[in-house]
GUVEX-373967 format. One record per residue: residue in one letter; x, y, z of N, C-alpha, C in turn. Coordinates in steps of 0.001 Angstrom, whole numbers, padded with zeros to 6 digits, always signed. Layout:
<pts>
AXYZXYZXYZ
...
</pts>
This chain:
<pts>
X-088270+126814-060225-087600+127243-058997-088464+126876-057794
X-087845+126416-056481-088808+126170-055452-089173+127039-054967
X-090212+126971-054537-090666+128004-053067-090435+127301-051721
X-089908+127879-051407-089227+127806-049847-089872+128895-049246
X-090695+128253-047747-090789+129437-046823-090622+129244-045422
X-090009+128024-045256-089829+127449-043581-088571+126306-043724
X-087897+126440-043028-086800+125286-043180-087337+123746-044281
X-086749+123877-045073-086718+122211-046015-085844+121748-045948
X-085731+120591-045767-084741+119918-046174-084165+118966-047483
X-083544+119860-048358-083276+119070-049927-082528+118302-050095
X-082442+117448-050648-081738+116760-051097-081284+116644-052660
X-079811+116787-052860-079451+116800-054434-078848+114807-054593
X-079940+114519-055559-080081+113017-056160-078562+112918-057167
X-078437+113200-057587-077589+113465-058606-076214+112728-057508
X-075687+113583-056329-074426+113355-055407-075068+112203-054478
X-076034+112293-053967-076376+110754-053198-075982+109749-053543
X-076733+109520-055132-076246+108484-055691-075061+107847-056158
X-074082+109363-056647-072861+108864-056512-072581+108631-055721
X-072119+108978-054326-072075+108554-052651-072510+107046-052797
X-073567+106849-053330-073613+105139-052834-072951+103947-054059
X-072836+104842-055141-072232+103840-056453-070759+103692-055734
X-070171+104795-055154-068776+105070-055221-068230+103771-053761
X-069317+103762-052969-069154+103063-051672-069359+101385-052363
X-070153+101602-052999-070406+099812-053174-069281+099833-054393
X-069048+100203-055268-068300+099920-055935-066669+099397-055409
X-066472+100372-054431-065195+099866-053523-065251+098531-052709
X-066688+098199-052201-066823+097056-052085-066214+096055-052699
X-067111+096190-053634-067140+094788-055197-065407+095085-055288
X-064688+096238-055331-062955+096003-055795-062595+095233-054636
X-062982+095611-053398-062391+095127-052169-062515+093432-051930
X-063407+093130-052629-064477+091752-052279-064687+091501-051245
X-065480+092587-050490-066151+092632-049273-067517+092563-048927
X-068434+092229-048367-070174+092224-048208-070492+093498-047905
X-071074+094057-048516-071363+095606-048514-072916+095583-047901
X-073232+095929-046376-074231+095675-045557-074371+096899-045230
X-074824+098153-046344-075044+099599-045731-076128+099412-044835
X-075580+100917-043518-076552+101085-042200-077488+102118-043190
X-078996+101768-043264-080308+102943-043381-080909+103714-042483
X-079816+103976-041063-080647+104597-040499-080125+106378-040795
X-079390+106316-041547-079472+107867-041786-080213+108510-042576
X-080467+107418-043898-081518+107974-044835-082847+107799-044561
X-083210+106567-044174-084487+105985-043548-085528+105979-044452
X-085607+105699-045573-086236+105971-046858-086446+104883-047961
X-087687+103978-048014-087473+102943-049024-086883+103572-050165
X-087295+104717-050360-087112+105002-051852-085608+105152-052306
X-085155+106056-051414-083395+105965-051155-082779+104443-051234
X-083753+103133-050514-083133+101863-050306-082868+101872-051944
X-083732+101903-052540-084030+101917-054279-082344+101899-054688
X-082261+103135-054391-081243+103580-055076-079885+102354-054659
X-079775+101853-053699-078799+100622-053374-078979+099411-054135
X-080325+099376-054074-080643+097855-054903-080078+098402-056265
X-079829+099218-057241-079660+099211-058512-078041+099375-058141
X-077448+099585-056805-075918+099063-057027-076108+097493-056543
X-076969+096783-056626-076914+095246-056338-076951+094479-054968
X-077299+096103-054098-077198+095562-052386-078354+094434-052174
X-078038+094053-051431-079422+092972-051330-079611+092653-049566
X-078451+093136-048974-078154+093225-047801-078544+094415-046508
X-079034+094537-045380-078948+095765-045186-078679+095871-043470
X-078731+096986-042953-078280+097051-041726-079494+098335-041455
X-079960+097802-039636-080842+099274-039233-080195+099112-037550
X-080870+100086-036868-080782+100682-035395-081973+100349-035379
X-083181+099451-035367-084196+099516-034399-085121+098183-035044
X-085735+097993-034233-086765+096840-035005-087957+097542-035952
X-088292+098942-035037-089020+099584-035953-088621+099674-037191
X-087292+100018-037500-086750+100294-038791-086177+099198-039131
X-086475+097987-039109-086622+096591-039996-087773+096439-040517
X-088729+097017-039558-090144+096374-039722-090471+097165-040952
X-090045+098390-041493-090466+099163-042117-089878+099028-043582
X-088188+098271-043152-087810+097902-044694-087944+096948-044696
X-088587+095865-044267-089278+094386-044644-090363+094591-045675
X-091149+095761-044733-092366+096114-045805-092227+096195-046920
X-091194+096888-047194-090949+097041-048495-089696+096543-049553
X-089826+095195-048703-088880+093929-049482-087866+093640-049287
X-087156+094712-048336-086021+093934-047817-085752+092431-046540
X-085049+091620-046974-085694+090597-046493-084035+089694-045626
X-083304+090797-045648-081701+090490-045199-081570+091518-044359
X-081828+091566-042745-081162+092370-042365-080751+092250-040935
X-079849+092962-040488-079141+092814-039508-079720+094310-038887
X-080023+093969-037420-080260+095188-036757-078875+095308-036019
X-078501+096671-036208-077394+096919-035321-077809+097418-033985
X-077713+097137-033036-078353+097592-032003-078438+096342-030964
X-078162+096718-029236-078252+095269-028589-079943+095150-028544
X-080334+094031-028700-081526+093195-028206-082544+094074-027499
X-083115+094725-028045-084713+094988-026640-085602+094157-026337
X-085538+093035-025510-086038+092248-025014-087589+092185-025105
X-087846+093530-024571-089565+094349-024506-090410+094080-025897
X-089160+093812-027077-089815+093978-028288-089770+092600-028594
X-089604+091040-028198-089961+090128-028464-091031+089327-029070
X-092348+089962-029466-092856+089876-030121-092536+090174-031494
X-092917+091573-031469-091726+091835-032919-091008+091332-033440
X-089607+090886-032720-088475+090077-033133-089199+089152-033600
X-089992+088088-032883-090583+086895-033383-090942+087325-034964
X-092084+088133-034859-092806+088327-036327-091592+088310-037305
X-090708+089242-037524-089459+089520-038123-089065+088647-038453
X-088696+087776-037803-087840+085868-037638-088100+085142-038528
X-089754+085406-038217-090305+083949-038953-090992+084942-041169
X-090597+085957-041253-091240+086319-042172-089817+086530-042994
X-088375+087090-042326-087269+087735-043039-085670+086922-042655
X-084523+086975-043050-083297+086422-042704-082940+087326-042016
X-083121+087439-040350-082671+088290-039555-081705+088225-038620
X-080862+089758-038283-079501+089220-037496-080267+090172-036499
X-079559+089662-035153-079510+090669-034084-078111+090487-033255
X-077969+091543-032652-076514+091731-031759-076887+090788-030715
X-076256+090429-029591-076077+089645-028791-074793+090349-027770
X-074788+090485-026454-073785+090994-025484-073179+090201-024085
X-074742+089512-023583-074329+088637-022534-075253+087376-022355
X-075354+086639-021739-075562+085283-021372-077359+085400-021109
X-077778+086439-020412-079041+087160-020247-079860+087015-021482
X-079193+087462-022438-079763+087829-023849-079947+086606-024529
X-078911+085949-024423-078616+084673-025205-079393+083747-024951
X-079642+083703-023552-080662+082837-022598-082064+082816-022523
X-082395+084345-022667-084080+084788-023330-084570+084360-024890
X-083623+084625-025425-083734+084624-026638-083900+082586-027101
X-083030+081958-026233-083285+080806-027134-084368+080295-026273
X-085434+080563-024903-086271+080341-024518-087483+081118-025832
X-087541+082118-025913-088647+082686-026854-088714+083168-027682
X-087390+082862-028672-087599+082601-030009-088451+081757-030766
X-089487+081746-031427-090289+081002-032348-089693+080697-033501
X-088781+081656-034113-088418+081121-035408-086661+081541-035346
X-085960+080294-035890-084506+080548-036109-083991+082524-036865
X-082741+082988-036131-082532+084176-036303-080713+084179-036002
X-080588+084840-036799-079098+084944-037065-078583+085983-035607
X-077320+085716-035198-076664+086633-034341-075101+086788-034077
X-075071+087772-034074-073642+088326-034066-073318+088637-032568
X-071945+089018-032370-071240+089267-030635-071083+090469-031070
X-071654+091599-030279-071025+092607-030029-069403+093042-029501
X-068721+093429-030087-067546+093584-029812-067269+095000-029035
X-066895+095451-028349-066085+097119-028011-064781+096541-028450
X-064469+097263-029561-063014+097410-029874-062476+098428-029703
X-062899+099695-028470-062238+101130-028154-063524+102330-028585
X-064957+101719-028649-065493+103164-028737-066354+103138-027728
X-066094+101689-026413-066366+102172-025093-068129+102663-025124
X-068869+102154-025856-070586+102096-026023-071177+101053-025492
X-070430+100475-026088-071190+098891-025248-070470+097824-026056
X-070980+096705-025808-070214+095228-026037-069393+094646-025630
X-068989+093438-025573-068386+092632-025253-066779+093077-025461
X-065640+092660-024333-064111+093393-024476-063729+092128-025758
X-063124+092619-026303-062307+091296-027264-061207+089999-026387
X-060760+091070-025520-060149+089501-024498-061061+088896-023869
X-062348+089299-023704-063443+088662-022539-063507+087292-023622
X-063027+086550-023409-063317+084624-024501-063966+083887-023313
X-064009+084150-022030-065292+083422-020811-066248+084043-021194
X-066520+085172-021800-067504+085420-021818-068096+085106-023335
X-067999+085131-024091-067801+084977-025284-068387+083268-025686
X-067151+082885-024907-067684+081247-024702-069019+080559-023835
X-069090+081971-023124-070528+081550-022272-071578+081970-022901
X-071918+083105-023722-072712+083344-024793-072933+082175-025514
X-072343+081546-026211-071915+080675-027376-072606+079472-026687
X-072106+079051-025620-073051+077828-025247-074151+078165-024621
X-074773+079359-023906-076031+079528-023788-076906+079667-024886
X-076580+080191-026142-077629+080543-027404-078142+079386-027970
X-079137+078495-028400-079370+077864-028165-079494+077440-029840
X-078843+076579-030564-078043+076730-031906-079490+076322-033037
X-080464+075999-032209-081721+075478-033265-082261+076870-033282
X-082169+077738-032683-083061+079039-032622-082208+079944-033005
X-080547+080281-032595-080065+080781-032753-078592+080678-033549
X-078766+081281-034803-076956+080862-035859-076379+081927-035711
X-075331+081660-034684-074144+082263-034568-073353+082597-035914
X-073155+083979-036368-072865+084543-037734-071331+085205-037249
X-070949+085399-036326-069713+086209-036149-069741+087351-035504
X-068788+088329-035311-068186+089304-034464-068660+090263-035314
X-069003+091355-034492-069549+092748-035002-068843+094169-034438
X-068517+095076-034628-068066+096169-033874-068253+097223-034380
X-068659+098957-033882-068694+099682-034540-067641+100763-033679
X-066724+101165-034811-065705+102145-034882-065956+103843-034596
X-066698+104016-033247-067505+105306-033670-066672+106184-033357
X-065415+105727-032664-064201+106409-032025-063457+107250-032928
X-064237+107123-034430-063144+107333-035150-063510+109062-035628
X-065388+109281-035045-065858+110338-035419-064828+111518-034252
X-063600+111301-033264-063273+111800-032179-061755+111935-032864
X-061366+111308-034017-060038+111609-034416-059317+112586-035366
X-058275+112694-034556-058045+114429-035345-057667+114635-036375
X-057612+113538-036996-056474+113327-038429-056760+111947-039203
X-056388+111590-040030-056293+110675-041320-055282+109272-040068
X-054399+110043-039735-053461+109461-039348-053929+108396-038161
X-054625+108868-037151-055569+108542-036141-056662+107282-036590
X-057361+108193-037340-058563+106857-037883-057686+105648-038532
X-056863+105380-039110-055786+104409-039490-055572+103634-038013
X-055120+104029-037200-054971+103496-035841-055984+102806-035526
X-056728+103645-035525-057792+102934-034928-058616+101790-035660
X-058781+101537-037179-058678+101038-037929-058161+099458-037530
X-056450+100074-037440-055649+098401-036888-056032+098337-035715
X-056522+098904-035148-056320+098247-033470-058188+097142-033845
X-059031+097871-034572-060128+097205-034257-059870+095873-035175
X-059000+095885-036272-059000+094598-037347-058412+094120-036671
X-057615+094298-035656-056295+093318-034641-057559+091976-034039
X-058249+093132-033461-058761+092435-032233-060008+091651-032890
X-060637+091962-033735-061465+091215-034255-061197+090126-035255
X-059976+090144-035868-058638+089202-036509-058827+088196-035332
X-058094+088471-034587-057754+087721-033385-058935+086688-032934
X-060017+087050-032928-061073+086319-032792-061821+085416-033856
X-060947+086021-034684-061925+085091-036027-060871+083873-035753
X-059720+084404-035310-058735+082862-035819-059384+082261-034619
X-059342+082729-033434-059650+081645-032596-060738+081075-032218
X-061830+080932-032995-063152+080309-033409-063416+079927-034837
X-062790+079701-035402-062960+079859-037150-063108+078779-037373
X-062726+077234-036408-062015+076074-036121-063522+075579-036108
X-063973+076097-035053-065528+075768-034458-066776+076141-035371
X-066580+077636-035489-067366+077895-036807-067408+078732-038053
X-066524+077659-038983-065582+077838-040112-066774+079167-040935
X-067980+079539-041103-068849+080576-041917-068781+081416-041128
X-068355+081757-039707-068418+083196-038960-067488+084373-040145
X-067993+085258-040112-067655+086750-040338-067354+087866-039354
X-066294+088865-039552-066556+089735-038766-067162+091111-039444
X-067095+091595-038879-068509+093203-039635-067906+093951-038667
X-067367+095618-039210-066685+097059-039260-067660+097863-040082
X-068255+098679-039338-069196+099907-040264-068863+101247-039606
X-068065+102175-040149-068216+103499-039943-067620+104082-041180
X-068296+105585-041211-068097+106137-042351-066722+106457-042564
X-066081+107180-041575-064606+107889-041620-063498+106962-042139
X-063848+105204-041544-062935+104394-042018-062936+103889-043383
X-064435+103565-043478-064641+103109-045439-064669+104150-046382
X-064526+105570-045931-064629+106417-047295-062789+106622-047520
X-062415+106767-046425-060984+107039-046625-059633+106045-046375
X-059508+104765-046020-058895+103737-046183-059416+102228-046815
X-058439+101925-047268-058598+100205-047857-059461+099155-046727
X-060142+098336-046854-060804+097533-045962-059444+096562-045475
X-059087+095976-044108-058093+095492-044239-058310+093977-044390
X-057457+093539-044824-057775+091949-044850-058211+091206-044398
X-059027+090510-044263-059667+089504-043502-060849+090135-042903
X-061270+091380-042906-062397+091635-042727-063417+091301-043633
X-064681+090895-043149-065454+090294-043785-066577+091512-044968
X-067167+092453-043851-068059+092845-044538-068194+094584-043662
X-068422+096172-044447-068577+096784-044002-069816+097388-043803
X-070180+098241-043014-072029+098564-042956-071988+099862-042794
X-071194+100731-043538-071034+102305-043694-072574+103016-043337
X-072984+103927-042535-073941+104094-043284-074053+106287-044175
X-073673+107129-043128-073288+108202-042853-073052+108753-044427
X-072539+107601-045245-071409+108340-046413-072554+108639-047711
X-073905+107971-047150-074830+108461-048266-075164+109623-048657
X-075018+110625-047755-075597+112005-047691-073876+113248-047273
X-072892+112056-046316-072392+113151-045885-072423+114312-044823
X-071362+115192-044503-071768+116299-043783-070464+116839-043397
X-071030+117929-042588-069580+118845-042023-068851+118174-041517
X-069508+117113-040827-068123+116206-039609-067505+115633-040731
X-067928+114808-041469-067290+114099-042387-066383+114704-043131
X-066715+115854-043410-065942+117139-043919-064671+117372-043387
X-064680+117271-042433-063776+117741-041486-062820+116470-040883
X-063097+115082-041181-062496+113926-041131-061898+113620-041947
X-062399+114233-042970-061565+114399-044279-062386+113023-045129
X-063314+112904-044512-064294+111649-045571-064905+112146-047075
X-064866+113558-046870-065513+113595-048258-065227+115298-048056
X-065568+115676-049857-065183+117170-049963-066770+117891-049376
X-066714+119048-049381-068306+120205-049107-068762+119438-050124
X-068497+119464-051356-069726+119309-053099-069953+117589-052424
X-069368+116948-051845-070313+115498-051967-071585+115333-050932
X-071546+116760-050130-072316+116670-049147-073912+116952-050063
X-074561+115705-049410-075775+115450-050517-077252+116400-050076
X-077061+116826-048928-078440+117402-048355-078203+118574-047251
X-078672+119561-047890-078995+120620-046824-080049+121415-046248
X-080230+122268-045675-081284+122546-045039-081414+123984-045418
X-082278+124537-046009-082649+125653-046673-083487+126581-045979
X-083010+127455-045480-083377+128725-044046-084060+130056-044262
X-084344+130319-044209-084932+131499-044200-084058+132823-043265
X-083761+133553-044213-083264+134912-042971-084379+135484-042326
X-084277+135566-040880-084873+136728-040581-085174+137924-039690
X-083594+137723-039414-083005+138883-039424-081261+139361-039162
X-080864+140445-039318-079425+140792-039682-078997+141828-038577
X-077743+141667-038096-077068+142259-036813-075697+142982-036987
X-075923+143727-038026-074304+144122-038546-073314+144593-037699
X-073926+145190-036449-073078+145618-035563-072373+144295-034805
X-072878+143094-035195-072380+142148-034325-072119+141271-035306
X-072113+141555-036723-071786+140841-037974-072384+139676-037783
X-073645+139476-037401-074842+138227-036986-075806+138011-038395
X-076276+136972-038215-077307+136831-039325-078267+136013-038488
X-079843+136128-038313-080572+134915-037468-081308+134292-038587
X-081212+132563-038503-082109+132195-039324-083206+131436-039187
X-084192+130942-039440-085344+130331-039442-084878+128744-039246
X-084449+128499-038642-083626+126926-038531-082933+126909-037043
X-083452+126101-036247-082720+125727-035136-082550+124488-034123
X-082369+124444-033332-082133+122947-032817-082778+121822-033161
X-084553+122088-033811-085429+121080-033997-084981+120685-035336
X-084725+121471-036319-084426+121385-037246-082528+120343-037038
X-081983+121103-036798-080501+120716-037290-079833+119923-036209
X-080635+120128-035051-079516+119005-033928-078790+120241-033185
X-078703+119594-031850-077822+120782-031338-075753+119564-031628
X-075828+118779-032339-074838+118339-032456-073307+119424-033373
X-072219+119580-032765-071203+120488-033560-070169+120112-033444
X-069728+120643-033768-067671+120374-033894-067287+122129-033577
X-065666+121629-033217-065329+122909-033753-064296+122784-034724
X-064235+124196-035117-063334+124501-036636-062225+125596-036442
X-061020+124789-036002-059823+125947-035863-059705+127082-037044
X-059246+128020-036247-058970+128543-034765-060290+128800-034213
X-061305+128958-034682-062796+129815-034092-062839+128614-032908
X-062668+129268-031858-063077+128283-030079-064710+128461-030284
X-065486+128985-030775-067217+128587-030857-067024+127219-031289
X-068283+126639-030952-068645+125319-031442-069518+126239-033086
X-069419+124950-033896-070236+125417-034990-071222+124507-035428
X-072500+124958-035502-073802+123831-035543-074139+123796-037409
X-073024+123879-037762-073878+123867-039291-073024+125023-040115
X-072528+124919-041953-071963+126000-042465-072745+126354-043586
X-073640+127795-043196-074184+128607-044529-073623+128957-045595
X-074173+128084-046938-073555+128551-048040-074646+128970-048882
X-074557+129864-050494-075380+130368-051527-076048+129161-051648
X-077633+130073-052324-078909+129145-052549-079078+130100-053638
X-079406+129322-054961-079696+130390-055887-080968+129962-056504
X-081709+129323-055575-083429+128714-055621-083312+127791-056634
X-082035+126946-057017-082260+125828-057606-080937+125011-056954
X-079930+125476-056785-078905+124946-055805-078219+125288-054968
X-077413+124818-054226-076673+125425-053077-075501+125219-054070
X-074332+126666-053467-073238+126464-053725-072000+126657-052409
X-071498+125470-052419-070169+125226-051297-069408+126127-051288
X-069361+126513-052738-068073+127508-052736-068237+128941-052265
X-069403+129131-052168-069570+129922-051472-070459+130050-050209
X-069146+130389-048957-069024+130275-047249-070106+131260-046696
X-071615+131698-046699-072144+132473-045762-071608+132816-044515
X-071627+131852-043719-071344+132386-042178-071758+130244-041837
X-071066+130923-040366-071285+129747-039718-072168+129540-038863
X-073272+128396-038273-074075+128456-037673-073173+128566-036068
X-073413+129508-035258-072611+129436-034176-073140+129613-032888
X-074553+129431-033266-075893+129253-032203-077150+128777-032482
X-077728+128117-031534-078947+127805-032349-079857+127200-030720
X-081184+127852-030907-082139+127474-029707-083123+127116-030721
X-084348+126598-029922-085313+125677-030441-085424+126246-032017
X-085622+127329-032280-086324+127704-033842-085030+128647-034805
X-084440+129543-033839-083068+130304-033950-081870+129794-034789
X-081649+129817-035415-080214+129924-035756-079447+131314-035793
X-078142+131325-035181-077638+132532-035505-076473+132364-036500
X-076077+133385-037216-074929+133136-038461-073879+134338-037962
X-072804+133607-037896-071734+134298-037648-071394+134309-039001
X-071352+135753-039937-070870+136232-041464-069309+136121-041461
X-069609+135599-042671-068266+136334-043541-068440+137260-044149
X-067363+137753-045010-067325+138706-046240-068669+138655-046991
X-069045+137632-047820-069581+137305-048207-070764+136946-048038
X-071446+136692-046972-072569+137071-045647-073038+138219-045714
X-072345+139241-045757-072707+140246-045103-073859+140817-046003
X-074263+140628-046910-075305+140804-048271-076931+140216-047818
X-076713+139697-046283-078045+138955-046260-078489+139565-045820
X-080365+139722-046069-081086+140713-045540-082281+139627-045716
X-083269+139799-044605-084369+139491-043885-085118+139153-045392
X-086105+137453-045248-086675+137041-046349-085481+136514-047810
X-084167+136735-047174-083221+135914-048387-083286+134413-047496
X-082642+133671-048619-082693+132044-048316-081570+131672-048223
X-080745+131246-047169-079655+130412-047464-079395+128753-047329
X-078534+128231-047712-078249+126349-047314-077323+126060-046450
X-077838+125494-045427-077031+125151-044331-076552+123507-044368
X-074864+123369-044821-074964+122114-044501-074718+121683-043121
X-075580+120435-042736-075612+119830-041204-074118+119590-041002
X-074260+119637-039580-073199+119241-038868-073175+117411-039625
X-074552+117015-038464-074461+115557-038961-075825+115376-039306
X-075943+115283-040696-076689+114620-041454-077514+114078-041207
X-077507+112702-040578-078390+111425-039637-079331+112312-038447
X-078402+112819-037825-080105+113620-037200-080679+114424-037593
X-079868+115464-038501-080567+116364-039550-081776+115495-039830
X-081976+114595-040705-082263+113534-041368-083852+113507-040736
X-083315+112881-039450-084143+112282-038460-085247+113082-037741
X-084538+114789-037820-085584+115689-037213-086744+116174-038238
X-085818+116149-039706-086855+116997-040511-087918+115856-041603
X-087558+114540-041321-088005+113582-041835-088503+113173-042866
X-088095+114339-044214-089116+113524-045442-087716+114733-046320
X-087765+114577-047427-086630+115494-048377-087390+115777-049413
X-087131+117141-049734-087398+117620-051166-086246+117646-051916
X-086610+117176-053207-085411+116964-053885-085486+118241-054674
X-084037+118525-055716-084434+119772-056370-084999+120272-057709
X-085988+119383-057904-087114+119018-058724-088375+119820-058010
X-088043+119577-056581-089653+119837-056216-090135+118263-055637
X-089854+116986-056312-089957+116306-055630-090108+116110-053762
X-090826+114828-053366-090829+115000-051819-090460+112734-052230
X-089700+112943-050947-089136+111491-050979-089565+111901-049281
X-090571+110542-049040-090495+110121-047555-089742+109341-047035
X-090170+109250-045768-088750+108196-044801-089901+107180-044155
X-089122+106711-043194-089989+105892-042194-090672+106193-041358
X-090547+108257-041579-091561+108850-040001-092546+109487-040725
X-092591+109335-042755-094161+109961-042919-094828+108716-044211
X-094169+107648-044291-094926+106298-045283-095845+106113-044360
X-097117+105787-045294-098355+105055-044432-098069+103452-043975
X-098932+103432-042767-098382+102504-042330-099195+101266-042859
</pts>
């Protein structure tokens, strides 16, 4: 049994892994390039677990977090993220050691890049297909075309159109993410035909979780870069991407202390820990930062609802009880699953598995 005495964050191996057999496997039916995003897990050891579904491919948010799965053999990857110029050195090193992609947005970028690039590097167009973050509009083709002849084709191989669907974490229904779905395969369709002529190996690339756990990839899309669906969480929950039991990691709290007159519970877990990120959950108008369920010092159980996290300051969590709540008393342990996972992830940075095991990430491997 563990000892727990300050927020941990566990992870159950057992559901991760299905989470990632179940994602690549839909791949391989789909015959699609399965380019999972690592920045939620951030963990060679987790990468592990992809390579034995046959990934060989990968996707990050930062150069730091290339630099870190290069180290450790990944040697395909695409940073999702536009260009930080500042980090041109880096990029260089990267270039000339790994098969690297980077985003690309305007003529600026395109123009630096084939001045001080040292070694040839793959690049993709940022697309906005409606989640309004950044990139290039899909009708902008002046611009598109002015990219294309500024990049400078000995330094830089134009790989295809990229977009990420984050619009879809904002939709209220099954029905919605489908929409949004066609509107982004429309527009990125649309672009493959009308360059495909020029450069017949372009691809386009769609990565979000809500769309690949719960619809068919649509045709002609090339390749998806899910990353979210490894671990899961309440949002996803609530998108209808996955049930509570696939949610792979929670955060294990400490009570300490109980408010019956206000049917409160406070726990040892708060913003640093879990993110002040929430949703809400009809009818309750609170936002909810996280849902407490049983810890029976070897697992959490979904099925059973503690209370909801329905506040939380730097160290604080507060638990709004249920029925079933109401049993907690100061020094009990409960499991909170995250809202979202990825910063969960990101704040508490290393996982105990429920072995006792400790799996690091990229914020405690030596460097």
């Amino acid at each position: 049994m563990l000892s727990i005495k300050k927020p941990t964050l566990l992870i159950n191996i057992d559901i991760c892994k299905q989470n990632i057999h179940n994602m690549a496997a839909g791949a391989r039916e789909q015959k699609v390039i399965f380019r999972p995003h690592f920045k939620t897990h951030q963990s060679a050891t987790i990468g592990e677990w992809f390579r034995e579904e046959g990934v060989s491919a990968i996707t990050v948010s930062s150069v730091s977090m290339a630099q870190y799965f290069a180290k450790h053999g990944w040697d395909n990857i695409t940073i999702a993220f536009p260009v930080n110029l500042l980090e041109i050195e880096e990029i260089n090193l990267l270039a000339s050691e790994i098969n690297l992609q980077v985003l690309i947005e305007s003529e600026q970028v395109a123009g630096f890049l084939s001045e001080k690039l040292r070694s040839a590097c793959g690049f993709f167009i940022k697309i906005d297909t409606g989640y309004h973050r950044t990139g290039v509009k899909p009708s902008n083709i002046q611009l598109i075309d002015s990219i294309l002849h500024t990049a400078d084709p000995l330094k830089l191989n134009f790989k295809g159109f990229l977009t990420h669907s984050g619009n879809t974490y904002q939709a209220a229904d099954r029905n919605e993410i489908f929409q949004i779905q066609q509107i982004t395969a429309e527009n990125l369709l649309r672009l493959k035909k009308h360059y495909l002529d020029r450069y017949p190996d372009l691809i386009v690339s769609v990565g979000d979780t809500p769309t690949c756990s719960q619809l068919p990839v649509v045709t002609g899309i090339d390749e998806i870069r899910p990353g979210n669906f490894v671990f899961f969480d309440v949002m996803q929950f609530t998108l209808g991407s996955c049930r509570l039991a696939d949610i792979a990691v929670a955060l294990i709290c400490p009570v300490v202390a109980v408010h019956p007159n206000r049917n409160e519970a406070v726990i040892y877990g708060g913003a640093v820990h879990l993110s002040k990120e929430n949703i809400l959950l009809t009818p309750d108008p609170k936002p909810v930062y996280g849902l407490a369920v049983g810890w029976d010092g070897e697992n959490w159980d979904t099925a059973t609802l503690l209370g909801k996290v329905s506040g939380l300051s730097q160290e604080h969590g507060i638990l709004t009880l249920t029925q079933a709540g109401c049993n907690l008393k100061p020094g009990m342990l409960v499991a909170v699953l995250p809202v979202h996972s990825c910063l969960t992830s990101n704040l508490m940075r290393k996982y105990t598995g429920l072995d006792g095991s400790v799996i690091e990430t990229i914020h405690t491997w030596p460097a």
